[in-house]
HTML snippet that shows the backbone in 3Dmol.js (N, CA, C, O; Angstrom):
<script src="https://3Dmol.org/build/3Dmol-min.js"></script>
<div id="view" style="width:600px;height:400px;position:relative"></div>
<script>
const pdb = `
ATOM      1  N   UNK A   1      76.072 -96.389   4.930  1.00  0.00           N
ATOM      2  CA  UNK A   1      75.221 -97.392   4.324  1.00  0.00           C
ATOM      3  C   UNK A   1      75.700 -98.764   4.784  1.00  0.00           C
ATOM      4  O   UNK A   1      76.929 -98.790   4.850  1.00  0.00           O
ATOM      5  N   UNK A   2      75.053-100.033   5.159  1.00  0.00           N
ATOM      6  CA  UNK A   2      74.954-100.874   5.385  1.00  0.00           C
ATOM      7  C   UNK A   2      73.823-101.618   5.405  1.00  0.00           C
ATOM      8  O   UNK A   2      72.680-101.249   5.137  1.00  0.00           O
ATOM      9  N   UNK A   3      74.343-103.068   5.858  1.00  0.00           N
ATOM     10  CA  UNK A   3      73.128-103.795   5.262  1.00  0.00           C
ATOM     11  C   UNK A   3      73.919-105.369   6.567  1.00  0.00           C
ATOM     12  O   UNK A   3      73.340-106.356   6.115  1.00  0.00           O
ATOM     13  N   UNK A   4      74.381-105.629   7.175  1.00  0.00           N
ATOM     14  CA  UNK A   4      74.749-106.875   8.051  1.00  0.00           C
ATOM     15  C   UNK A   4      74.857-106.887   9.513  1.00  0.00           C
ATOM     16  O   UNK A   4      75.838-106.162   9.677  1.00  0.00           O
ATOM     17  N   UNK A   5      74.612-107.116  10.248  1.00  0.00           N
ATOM     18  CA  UNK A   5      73.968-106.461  11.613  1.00  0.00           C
ATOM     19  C   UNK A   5      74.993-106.325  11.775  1.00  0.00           C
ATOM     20  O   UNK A   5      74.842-105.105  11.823  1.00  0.00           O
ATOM     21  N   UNK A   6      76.543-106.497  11.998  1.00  0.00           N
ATOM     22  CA  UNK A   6      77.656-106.200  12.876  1.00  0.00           C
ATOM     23  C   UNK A   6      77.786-104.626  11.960  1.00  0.00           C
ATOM     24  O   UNK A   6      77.654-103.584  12.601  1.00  0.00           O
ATOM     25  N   UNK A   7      77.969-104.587  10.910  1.00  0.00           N
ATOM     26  CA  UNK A   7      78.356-103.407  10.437  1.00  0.00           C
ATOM     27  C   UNK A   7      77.269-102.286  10.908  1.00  0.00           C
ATOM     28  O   UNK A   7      77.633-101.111  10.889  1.00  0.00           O
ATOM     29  N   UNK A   8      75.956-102.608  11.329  1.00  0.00           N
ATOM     30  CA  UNK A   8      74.978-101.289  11.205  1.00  0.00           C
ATOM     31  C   UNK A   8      75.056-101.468  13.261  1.00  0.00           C
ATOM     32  O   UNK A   8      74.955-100.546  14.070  1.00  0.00           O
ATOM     33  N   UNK A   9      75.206-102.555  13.475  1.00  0.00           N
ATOM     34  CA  UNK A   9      75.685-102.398  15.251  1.00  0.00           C
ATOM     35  C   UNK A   9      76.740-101.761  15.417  1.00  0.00           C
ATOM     36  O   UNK A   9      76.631-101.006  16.384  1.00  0.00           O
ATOM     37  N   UNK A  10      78.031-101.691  14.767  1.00  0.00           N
ATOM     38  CA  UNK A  10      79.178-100.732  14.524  1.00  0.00           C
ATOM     39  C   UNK A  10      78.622 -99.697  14.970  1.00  0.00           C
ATOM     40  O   UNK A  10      78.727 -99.416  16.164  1.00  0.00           O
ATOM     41  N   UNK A  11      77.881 -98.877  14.058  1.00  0.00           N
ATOM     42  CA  UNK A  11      77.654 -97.840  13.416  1.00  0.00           C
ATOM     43  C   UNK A  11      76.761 -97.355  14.542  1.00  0.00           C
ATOM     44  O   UNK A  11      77.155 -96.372  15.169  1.00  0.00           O
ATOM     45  N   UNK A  12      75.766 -97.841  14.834  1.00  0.00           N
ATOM     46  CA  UNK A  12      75.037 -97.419  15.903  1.00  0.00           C
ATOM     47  C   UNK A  12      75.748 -97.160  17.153  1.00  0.00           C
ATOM     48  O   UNK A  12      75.201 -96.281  17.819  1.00  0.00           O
ATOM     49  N   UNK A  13      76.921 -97.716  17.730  1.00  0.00           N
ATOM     50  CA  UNK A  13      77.379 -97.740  18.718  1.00  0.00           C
ATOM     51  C   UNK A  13      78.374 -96.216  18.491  1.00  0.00           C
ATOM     52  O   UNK A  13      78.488 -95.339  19.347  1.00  0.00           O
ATOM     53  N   UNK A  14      78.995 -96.205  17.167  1.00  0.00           N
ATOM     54  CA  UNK A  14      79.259 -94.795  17.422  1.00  0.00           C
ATOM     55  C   UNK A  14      78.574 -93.974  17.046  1.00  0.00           C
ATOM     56  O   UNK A  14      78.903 -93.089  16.256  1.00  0.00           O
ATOM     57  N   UNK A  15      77.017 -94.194  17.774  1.00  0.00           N
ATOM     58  CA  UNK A  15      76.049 -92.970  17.295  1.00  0.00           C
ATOM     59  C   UNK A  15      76.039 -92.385  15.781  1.00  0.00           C
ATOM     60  O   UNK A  15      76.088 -91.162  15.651  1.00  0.00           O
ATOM     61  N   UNK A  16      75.990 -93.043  14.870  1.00  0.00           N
ATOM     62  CA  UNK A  16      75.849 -92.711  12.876  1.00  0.00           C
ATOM     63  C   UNK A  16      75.112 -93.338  13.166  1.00  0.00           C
ATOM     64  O   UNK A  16      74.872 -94.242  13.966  1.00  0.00           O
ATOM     65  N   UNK A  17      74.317 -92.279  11.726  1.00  0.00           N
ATOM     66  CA  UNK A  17      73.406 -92.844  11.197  1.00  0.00           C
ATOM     67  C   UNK A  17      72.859 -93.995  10.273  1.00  0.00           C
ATOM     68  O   UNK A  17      73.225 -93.887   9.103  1.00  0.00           O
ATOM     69  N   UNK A  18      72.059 -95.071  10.560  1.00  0.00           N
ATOM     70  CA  UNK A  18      72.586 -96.277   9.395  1.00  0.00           C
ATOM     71  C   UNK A  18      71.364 -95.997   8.658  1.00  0.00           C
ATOM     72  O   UNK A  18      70.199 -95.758   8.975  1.00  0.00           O
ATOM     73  N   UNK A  19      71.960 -96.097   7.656  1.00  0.00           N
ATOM     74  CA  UNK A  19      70.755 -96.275   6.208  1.00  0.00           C
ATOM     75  C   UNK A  19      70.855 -97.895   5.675  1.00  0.00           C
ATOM     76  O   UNK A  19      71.963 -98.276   5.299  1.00  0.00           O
ATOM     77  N   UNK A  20      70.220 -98.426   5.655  1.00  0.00           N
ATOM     78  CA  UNK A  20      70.116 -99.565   5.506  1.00  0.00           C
ATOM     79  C   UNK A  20      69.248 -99.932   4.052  1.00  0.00           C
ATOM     80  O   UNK A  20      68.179 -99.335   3.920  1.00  0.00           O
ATOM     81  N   UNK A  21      69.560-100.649   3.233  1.00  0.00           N
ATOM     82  CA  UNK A  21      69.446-100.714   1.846  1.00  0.00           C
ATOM     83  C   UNK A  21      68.867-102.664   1.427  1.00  0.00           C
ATOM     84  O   UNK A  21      69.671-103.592   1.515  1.00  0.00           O
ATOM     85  N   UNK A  22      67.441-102.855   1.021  1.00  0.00           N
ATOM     86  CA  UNK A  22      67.374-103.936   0.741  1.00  0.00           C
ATOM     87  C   UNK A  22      66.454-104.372  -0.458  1.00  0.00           C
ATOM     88  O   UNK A  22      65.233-104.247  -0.554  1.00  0.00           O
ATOM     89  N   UNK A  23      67.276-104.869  -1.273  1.00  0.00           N
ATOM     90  CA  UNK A  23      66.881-105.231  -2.372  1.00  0.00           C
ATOM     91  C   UNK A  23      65.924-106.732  -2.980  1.00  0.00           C
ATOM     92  O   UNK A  23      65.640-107.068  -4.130  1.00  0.00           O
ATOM     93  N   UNK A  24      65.608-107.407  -1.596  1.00  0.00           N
ATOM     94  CA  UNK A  24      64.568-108.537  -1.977  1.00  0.00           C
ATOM     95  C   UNK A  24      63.723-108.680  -0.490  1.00  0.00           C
ATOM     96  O   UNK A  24      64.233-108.416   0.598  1.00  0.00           O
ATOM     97  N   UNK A  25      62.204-109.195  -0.704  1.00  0.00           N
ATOM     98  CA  UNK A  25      61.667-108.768   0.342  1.00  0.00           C
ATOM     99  C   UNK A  25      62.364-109.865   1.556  1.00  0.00           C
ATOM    100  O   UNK A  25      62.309-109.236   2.613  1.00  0.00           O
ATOM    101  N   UNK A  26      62.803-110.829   1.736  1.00  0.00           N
ATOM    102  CA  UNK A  26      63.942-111.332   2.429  1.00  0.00           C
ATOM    103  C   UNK A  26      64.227-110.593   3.061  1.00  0.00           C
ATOM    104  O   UNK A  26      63.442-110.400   3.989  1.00  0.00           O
ATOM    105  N   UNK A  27      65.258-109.862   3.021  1.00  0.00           N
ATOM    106  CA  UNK A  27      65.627-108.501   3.477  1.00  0.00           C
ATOM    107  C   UNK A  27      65.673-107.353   4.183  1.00  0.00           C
ATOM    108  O   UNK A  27      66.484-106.911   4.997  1.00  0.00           O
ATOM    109  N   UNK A  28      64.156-106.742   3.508  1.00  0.00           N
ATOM    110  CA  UNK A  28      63.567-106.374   3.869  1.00  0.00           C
ATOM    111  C   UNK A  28      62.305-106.523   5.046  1.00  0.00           C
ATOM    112  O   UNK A  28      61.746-105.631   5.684  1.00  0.00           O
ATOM    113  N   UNK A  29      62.076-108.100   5.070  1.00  0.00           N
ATOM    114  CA  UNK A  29      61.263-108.488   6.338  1.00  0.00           C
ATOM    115  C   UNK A  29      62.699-108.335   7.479  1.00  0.00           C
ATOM    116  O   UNK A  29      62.551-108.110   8.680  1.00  0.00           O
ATOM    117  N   UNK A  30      63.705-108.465   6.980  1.00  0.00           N
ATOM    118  CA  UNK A  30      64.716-108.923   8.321  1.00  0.00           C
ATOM    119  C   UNK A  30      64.753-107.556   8.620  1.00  0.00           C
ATOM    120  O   UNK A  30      63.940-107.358   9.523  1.00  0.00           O
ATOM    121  N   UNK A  31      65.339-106.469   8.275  1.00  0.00           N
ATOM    122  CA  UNK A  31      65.547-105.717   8.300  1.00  0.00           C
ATOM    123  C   UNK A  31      64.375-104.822   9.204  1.00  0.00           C
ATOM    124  O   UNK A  31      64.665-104.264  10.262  1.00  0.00           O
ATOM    125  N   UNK A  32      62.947-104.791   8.563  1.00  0.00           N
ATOM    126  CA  UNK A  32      61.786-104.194   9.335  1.00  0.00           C
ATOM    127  C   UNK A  32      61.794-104.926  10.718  1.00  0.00           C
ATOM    128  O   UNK A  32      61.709-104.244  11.739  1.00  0.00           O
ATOM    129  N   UNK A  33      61.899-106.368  10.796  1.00  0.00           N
ATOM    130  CA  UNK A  33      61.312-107.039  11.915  1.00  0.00           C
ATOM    131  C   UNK A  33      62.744-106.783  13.041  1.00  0.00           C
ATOM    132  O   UNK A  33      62.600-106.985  14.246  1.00  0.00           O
ATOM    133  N   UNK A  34      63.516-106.520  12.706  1.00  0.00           N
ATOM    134  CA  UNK A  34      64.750-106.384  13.839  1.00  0.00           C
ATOM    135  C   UNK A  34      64.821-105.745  14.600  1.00  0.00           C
ATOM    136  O   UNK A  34      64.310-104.629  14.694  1.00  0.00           O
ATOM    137  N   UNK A  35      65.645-106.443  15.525  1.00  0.00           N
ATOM    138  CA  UNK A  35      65.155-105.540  16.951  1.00  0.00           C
ATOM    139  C   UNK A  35      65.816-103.976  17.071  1.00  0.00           C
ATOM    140  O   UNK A  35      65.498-103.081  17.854  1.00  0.00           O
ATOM    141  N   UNK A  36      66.954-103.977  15.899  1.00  0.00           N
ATOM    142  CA  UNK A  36      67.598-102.707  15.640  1.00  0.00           C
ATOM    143  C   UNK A  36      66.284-101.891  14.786  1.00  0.00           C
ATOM    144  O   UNK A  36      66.636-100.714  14.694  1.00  0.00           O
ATOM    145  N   UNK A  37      65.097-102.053  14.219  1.00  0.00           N
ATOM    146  CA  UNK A  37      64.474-101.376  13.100  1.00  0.00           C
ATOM    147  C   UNK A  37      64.149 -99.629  13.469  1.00  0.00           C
ATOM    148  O   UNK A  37      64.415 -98.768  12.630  1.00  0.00           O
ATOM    149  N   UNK A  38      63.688 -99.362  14.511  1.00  0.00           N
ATOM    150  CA  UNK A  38      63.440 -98.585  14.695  1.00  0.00           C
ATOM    151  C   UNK A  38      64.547 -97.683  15.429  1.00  0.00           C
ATOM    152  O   UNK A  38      64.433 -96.901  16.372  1.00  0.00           O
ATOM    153  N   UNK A  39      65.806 -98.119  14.562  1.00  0.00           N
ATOM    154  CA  UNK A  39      67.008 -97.160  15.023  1.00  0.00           C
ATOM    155  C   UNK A  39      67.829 -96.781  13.684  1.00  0.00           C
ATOM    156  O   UNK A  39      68.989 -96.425  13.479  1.00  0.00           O
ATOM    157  N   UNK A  40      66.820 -96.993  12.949  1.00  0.00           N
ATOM    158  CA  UNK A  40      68.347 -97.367  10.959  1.00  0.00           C
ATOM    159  C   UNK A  40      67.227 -96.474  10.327  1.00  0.00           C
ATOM    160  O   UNK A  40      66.412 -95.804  10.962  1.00  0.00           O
ATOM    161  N   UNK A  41      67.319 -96.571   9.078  1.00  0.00           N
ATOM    162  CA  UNK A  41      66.235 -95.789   8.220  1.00  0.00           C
ATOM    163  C   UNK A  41      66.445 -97.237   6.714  1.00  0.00           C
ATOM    164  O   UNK A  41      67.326 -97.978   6.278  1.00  0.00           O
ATOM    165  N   UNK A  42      65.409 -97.001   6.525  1.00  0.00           N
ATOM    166  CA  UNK A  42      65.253 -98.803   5.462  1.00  0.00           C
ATOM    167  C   UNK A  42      64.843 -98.166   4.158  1.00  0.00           C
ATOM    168  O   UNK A  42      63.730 -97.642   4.102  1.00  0.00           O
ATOM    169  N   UNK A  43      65.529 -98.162   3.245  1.00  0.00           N
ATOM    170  CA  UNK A  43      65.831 -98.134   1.493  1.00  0.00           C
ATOM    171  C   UNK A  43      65.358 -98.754   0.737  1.00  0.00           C
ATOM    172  O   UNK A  43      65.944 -99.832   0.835  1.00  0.00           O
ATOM    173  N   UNK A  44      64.548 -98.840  -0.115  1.00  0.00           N
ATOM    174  CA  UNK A  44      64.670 -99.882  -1.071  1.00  0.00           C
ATOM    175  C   UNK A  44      65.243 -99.634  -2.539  1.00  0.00           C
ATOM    176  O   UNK A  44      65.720-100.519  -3.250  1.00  0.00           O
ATOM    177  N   UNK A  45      65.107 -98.150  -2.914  1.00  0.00           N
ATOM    178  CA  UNK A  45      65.990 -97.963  -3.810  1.00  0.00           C
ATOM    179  C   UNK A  45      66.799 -96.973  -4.231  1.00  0.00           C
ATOM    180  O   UNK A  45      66.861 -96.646  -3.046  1.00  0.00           O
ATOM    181  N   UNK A  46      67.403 -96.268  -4.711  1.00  0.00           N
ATOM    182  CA  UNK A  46      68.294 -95.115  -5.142  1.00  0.00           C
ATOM    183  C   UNK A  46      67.330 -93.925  -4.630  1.00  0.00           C
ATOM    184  O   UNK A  46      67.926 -93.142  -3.890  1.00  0.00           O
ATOM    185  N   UNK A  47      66.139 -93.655  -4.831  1.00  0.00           N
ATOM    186  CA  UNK A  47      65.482 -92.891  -5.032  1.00  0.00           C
ATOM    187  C   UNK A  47      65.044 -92.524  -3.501  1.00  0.00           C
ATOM    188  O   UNK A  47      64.991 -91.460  -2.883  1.00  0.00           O
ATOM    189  N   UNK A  48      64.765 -93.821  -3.180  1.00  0.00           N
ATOM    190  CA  UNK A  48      64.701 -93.337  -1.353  1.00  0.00           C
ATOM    191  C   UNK A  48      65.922 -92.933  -0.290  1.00  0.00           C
ATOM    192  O   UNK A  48      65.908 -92.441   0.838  1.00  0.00           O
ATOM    193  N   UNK A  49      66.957 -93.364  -1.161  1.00  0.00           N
ATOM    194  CA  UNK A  49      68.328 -93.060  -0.661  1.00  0.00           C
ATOM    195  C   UNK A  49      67.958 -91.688  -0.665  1.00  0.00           C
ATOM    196  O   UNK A  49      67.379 -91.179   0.295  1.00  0.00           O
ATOM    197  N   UNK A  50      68.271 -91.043  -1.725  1.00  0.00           N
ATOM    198  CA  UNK A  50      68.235 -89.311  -2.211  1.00  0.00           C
ATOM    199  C   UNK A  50      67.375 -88.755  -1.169  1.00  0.00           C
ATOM    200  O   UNK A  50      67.821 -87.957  -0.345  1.00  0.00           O
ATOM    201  N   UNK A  51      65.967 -89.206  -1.175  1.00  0.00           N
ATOM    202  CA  UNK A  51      65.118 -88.443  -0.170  1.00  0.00           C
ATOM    203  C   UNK A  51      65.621 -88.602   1.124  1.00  0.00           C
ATOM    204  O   UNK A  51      65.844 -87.538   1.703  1.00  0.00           O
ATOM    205  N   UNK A  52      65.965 -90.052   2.001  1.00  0.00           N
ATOM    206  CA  UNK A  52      66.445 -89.475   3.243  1.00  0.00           C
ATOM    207  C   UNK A  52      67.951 -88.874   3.571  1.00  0.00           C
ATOM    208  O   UNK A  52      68.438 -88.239   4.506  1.00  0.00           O
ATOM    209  N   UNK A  53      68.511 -89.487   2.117  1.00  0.00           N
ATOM    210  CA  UNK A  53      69.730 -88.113   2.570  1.00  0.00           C
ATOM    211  C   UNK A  53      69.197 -86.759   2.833  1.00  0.00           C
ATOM    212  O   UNK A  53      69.218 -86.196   3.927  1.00  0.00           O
ATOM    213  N   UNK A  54      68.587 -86.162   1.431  1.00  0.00           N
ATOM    214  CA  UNK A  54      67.621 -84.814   1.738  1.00  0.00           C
ATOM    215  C   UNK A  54      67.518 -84.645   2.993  1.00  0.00           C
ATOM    216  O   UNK A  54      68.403 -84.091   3.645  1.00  0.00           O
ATOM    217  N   UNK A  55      66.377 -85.116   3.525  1.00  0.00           N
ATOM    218  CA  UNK A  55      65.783 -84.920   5.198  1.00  0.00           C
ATOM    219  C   UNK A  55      66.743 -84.704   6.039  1.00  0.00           C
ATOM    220  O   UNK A  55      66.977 -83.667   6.659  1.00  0.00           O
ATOM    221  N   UNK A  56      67.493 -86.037   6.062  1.00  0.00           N
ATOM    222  CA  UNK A  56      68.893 -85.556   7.374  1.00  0.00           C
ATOM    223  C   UNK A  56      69.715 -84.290   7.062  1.00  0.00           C
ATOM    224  O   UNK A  56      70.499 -83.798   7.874  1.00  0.00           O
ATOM    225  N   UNK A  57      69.456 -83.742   5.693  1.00  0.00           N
ATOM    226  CA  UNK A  57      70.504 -82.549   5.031  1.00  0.00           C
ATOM    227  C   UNK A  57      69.830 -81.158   5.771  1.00  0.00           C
ATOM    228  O   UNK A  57      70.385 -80.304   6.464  1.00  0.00           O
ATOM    229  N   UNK A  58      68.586 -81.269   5.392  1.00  0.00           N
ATOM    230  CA  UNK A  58      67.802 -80.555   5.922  1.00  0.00           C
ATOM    231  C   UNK A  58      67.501 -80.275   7.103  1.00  0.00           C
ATOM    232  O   UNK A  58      67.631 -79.121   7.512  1.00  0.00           O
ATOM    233  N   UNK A  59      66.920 -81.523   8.088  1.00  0.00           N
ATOM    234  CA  UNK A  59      66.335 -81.756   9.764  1.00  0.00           C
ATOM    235  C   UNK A  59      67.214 -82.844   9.997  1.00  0.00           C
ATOM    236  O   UNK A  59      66.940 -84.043   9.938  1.00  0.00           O
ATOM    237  N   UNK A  60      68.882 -82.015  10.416  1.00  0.00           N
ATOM    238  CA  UNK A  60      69.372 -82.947  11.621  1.00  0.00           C
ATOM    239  C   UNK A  60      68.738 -83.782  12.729  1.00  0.00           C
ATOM    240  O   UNK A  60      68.647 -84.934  13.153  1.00  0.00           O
ATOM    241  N   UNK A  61      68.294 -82.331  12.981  1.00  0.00           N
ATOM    242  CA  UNK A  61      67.620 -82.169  14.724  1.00  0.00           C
ATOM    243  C   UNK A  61      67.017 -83.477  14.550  1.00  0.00           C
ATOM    244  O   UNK A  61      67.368 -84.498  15.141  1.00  0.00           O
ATOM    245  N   UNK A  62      65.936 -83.357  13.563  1.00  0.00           N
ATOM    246  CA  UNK A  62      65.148 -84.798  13.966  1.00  0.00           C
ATOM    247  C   UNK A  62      65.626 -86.025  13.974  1.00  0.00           C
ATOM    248  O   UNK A  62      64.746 -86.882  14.058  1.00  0.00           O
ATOM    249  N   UNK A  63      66.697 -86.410  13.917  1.00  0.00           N
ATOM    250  CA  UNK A  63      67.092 -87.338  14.015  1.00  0.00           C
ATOM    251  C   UNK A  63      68.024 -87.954  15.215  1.00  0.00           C
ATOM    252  O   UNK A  63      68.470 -89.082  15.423  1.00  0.00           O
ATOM    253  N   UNK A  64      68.144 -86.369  16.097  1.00  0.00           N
ATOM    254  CA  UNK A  64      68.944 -87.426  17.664  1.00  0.00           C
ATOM    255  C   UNK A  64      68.390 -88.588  18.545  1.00  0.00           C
ATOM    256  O   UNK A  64      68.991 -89.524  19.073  1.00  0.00           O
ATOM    257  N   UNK A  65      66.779 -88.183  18.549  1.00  0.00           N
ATOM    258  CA  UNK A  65      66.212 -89.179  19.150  1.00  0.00           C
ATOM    259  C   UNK A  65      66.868 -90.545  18.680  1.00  0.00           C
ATOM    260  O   UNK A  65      67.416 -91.463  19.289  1.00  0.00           O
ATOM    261  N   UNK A  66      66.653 -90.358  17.668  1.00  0.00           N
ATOM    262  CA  UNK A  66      66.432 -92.074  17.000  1.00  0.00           C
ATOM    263  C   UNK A  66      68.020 -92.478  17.383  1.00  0.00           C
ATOM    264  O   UNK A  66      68.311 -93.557  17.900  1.00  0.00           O
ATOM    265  N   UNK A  67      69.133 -91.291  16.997  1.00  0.00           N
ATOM    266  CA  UNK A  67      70.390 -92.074  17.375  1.00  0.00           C
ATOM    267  C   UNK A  67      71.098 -91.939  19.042  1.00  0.00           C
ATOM    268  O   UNK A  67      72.047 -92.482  19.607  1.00  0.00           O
ATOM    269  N   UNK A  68      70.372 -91.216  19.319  1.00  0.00           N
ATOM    270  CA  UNK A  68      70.437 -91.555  20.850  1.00  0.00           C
ATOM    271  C   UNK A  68      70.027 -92.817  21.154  1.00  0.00           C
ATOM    272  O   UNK A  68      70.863 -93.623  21.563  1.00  0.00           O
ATOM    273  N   UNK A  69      68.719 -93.173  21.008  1.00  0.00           N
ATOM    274  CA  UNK A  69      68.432 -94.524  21.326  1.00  0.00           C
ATOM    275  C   UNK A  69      68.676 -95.730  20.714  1.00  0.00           C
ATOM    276  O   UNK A  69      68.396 -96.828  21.198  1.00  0.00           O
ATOM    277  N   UNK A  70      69.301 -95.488  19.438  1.00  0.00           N
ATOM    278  CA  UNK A  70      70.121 -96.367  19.182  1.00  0.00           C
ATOM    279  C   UNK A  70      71.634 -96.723  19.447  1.00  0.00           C
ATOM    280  O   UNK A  70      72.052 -97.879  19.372  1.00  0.00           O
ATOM    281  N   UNK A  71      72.327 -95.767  19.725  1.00  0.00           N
ATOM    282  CA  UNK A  71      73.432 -95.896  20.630  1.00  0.00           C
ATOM    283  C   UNK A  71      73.439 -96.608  21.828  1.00  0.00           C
ATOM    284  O   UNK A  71      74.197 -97.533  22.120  1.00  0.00           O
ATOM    285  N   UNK A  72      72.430 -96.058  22.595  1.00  0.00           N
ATOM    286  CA  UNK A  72      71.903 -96.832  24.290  1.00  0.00           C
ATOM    287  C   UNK A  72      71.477 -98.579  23.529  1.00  0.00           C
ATOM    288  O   UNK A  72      72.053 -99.572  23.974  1.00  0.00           O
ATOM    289  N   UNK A  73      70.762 -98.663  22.747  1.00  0.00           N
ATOM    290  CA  UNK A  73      70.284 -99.604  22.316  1.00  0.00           C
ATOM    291  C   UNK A  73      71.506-101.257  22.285  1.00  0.00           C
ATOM    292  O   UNK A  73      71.551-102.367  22.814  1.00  0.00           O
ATOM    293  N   UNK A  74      72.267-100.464  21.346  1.00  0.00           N
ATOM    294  CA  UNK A  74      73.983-101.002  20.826  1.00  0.00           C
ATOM    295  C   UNK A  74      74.874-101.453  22.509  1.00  0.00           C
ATOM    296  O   UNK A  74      75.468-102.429  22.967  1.00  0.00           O
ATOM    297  N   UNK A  75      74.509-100.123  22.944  1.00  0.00           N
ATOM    298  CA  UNK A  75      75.813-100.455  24.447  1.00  0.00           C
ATOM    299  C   UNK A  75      75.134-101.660  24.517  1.00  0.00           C
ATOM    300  O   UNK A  75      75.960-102.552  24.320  1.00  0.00           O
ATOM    301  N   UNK A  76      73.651-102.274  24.765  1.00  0.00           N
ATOM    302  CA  UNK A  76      73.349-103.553  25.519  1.00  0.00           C
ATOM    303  C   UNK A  76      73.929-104.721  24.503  1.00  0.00           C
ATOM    304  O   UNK A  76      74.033-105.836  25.014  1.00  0.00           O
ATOM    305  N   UNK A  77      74.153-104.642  23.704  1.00  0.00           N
ATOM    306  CA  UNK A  77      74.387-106.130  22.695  1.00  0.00           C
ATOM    307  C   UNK A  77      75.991-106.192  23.007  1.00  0.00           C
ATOM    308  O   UNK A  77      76.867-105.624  22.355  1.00  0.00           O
ATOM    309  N   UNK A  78      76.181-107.093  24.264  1.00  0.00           N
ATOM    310  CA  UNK A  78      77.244-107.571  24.043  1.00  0.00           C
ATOM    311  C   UNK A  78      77.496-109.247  23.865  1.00  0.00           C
ATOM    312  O   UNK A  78      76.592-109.961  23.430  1.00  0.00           O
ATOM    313  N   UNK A  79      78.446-109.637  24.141  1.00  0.00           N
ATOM    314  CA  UNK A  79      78.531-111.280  23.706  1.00  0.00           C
ATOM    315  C   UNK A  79      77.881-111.934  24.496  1.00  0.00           C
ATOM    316  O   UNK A  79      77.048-112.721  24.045  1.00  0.00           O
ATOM    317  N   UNK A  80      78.102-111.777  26.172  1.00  0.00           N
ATOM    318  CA  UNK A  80      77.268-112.249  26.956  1.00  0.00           C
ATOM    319  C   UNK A  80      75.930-112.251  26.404  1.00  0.00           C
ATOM    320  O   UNK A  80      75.349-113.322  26.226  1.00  0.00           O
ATOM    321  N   UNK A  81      75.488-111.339  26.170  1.00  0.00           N
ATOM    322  CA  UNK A  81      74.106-110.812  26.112  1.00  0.00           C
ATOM    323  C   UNK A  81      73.723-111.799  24.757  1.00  0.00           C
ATOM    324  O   UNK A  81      72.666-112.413  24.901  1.00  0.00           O
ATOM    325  N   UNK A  82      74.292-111.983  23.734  1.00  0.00           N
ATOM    326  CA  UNK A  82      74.299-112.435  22.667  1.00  0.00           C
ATOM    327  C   UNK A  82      74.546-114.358  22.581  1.00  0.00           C
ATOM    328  O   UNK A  82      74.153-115.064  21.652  1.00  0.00           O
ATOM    329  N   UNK A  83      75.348-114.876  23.920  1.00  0.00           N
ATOM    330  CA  UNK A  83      74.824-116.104  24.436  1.00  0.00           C
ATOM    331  C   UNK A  83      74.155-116.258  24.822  1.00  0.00           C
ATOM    332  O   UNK A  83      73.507-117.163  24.296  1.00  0.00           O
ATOM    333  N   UNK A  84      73.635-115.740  25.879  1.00  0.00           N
ATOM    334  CA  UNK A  84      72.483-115.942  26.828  1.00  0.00           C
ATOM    335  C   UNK A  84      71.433-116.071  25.960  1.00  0.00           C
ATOM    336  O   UNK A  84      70.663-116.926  26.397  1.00  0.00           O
ATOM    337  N   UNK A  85      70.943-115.459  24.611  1.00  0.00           N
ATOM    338  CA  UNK A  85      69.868-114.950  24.120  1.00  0.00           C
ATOM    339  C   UNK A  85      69.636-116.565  23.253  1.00  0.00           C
ATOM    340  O   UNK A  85      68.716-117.379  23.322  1.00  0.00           O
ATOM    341  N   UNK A  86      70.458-116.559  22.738  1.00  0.00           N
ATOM    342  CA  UNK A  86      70.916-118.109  22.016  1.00  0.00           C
ATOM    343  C   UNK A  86      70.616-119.195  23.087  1.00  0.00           C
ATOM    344  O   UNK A  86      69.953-120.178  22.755  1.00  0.00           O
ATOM    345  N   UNK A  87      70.981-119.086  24.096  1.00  0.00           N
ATOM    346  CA  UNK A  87      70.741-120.289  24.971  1.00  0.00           C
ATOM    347  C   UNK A  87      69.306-120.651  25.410  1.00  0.00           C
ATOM    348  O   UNK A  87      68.886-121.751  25.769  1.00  0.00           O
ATOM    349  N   UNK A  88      68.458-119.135  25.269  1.00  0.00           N
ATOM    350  CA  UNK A  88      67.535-118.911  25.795  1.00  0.00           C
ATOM    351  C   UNK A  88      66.615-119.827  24.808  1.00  0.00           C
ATOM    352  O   UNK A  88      65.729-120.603  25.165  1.00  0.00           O
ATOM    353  N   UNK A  89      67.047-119.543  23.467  1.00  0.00           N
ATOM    354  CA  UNK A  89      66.399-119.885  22.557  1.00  0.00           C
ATOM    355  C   UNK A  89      66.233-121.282  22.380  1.00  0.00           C
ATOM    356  O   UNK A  89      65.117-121.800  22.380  1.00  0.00           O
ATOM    357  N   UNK A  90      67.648-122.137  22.178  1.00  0.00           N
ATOM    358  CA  UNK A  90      67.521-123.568  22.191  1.00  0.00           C
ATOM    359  C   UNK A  90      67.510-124.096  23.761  1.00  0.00           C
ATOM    360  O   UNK A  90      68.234-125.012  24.151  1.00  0.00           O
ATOM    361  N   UNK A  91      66.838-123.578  24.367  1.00  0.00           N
ATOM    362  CA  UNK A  91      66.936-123.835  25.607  1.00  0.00           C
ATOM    363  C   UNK A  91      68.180-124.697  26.211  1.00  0.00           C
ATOM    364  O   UNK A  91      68.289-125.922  26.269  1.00  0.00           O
ATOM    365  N   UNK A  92      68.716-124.100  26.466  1.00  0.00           N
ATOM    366  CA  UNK A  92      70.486-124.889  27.139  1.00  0.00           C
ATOM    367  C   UNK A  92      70.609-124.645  28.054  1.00  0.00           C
ATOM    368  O   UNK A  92      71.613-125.015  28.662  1.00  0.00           O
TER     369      UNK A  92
END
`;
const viewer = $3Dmol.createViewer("view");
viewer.addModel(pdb, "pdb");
viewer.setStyle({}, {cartoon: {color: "spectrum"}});
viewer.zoomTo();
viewer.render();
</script>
């Protein structure tokens, strides 16, 4: 479980699964709109926790895709990569 991009970039990089947990829609927009979204699984409360624990308890399998490509995803975010992107932005 996590919720701060270094901790769920951690996590992705050693291929785990991140469950990601957000409790105001704040949050939750960051969380959906990120460029990690379609590599985490997004919570909003206890109850959705339970169910995708369930699923992964149940259908591993279905879930290598997503952490395969989130692993590959992770190798690219490095610091370089993480200036450049910044520079890009305020144009420098």
């Amino acid at each position: 479980f996590a919720s701060s991009y270094l901790a769920m970039l951690e996590a992705l990089v050693q291929s785990k699964i991140v469950i990601a947990v957000h409790e105001n829609s704040l949050k939750e927009d960051y969380l959906k709109n990120s460029l990690f979204a379609d590599f985490i699984l997004i919570c909003k409360n206890a109850q959705e926790i339970v169910s995708v624990m369930e699923a992964l308890t149940k259908n591993p399998w279905k879930y290598k895709t997503m952490i395969k490509n989130g692993f590959a995803w992770a190798k690219t975010q490095t610091w370089e990569n993480c200036t450049s992107s910044y520079l890009k932005l305020w144009s420098l």
